[in-house]
C-alpha positions in Angstrom: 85.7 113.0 94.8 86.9 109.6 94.8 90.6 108.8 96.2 93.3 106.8 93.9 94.3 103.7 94.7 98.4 104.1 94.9 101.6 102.7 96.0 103.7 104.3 98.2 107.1 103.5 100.2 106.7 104.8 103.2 110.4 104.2 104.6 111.1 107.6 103.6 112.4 110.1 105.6 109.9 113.4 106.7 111.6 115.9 105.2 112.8 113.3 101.9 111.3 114.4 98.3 108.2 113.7 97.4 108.3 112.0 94.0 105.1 110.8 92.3 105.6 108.6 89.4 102.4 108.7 86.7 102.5 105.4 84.7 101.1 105.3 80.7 98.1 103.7 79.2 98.0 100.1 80.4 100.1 100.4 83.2 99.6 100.7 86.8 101.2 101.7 89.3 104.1 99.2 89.6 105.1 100.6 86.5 107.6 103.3 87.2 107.8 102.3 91.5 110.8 100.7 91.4 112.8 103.1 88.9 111.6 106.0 90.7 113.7 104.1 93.3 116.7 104.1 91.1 116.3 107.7 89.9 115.7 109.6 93.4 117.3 107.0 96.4 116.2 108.0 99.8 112.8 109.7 98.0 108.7 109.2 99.2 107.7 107.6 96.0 104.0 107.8 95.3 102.3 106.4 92.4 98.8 106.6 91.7 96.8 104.2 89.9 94.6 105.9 86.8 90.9 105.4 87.3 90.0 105.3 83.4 89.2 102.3 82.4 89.5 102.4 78.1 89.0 98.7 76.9 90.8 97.4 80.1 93.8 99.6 79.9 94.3 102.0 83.0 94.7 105.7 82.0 94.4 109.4 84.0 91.5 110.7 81.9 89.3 109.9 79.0 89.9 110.8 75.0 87.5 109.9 72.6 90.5 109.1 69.9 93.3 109.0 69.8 95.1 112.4 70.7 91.6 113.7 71.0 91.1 114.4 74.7 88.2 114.5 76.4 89.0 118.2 77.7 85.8 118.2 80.1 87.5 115.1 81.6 90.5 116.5 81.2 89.5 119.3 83.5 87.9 117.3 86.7 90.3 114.8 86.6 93.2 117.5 86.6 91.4 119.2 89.4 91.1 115.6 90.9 94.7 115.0 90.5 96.0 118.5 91.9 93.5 117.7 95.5 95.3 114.0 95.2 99.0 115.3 95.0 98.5 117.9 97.6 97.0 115.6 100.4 100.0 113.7 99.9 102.6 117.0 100.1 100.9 118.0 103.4 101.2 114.7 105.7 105.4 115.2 105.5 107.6 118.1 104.8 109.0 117.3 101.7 112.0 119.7 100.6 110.7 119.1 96.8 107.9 118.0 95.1 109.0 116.2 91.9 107.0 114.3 89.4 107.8 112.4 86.5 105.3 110.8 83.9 105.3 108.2 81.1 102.6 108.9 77.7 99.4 109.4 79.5 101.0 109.9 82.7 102.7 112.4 81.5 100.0 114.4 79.9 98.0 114.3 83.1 101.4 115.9 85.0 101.9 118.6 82.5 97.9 119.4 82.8 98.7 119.0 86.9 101.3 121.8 86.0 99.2 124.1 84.0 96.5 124.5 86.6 99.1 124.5 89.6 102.0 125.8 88.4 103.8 126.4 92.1 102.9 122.3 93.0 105.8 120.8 91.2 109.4 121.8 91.9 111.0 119.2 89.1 109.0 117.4 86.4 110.3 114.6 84.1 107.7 114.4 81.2 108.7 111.3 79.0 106.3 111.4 75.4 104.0 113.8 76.1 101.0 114.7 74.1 99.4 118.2 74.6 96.9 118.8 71.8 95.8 122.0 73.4 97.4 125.5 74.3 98.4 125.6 77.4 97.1 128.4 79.5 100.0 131.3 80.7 101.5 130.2 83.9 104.2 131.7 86.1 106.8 128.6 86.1 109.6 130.7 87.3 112.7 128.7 89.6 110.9 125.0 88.3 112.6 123.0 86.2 111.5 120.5 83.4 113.1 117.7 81.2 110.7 116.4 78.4 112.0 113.6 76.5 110.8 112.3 73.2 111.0 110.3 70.4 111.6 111.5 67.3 109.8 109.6 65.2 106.9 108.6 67.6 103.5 108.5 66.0 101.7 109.0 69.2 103.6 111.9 70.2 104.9 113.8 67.0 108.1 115.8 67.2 106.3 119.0 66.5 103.9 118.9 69.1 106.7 117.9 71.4 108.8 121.5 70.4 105.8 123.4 71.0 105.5 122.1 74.2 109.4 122.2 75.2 108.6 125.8 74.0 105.5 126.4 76.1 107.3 125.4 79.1 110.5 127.6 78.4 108.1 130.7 76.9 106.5 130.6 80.7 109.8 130.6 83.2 111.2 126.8 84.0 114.6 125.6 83.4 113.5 123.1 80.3 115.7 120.7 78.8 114.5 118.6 75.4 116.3 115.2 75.1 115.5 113.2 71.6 116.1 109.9 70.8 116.2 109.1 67.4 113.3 106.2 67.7 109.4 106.2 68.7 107.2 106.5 71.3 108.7 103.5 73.7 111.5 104.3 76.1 115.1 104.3 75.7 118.0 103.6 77.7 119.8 107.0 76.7 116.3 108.4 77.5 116.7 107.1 81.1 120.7 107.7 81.5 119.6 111.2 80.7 116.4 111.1 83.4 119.4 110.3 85.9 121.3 113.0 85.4 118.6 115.0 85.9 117.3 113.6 89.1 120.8 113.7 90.6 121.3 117.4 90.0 118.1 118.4 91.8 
């Protein structure tokens, strides 16, 4: 299966988190590099470029509408993604694994999530979209922050409970931060992001 292009600092210590940062439709993977810096100092930052191209824009797997996956996709590019993050986990000995996506890039970590649930040790999902249920997982001892808008059109607010829901229904230490805006990104969104990254 083909490899991702990605970007990676590799001044990172052996045993330093692995963090792997998942940018959103039309990004790439500059998008979220330096941040991740800002979030997790001292962290291996990985961030793979999406290999779907729709009109030009770089995404993780294919819909044919919007919110409409492509769930055959969906499924060998998850698959593809899981292979990906683990041949990166086994040349160091990261103490954590730790991902964080934006939109897109955070649908394919959650999906990531749901077919490997022990992968992850910390996830930050910002917008997320899951149209789909999620299959029962054993997330025990991981921990989750979604954050959302709460009036985003791409990601509606119920969809974003249900999956907040999903997360806690199935074992992780989940945390729901709302912003009272729409599907872009917020400063209190990313003070929040912080927080969370400090206390792992």
């Amino acid at each position: 299966m083909a490899e991702y292009h990605y970007r990676e600092d590799k001044g990172a210590d052996a045993t330093a988190p692995l963090f792997l940062v998942f940018h959103g439709t039309g990004g790439d993977e500059n998008q979220f590099f330096e941040l991740a810096g800002e979030l997790l100092p001292g962290a291996r930052i990985v961030a793979p470029r999406g290999d779907v191209s729709e009109g030009g824009a770089l995404r993780y797997f294919r819909r044919t509408a919007e919110g409409v996956y492509d769930m055959d996709d969906l499924r060998s590019r998850t698959a593809q993604m899981v292979d990906f993050v683990i041949a990166r986990q086994v040349e160091s000995t990261p103490r954590k694994v730790i991902g964080l996506g934006y939109s897109n890039g955070a649908n394919i970590l959650a999906a990531v999530q749901f077919a490997s649930p022990g992968l992850f040790d910390a996830t930050v999902l910002m917008h997320p979209l899951i149209p789909f249920t999620p299959p029962k997982v054993d997330l025990s001892g991981k921990r989750v922050l979604i954050t959302a808008g709460q009036r985003d059109p791409i990601a509606p607010a119920a969809a974003t409970q249900v999956l907040s829901d999903y997360f806690a229904g199935n074992g992780a230490d989940t945390k729901l931060f709302w912003h009272p805006g729409g599907h872009e990104l917020r400063q209190d969104e990313l003070r929040e992001t912080k927080a969370f990254t400090e206390a792992l």
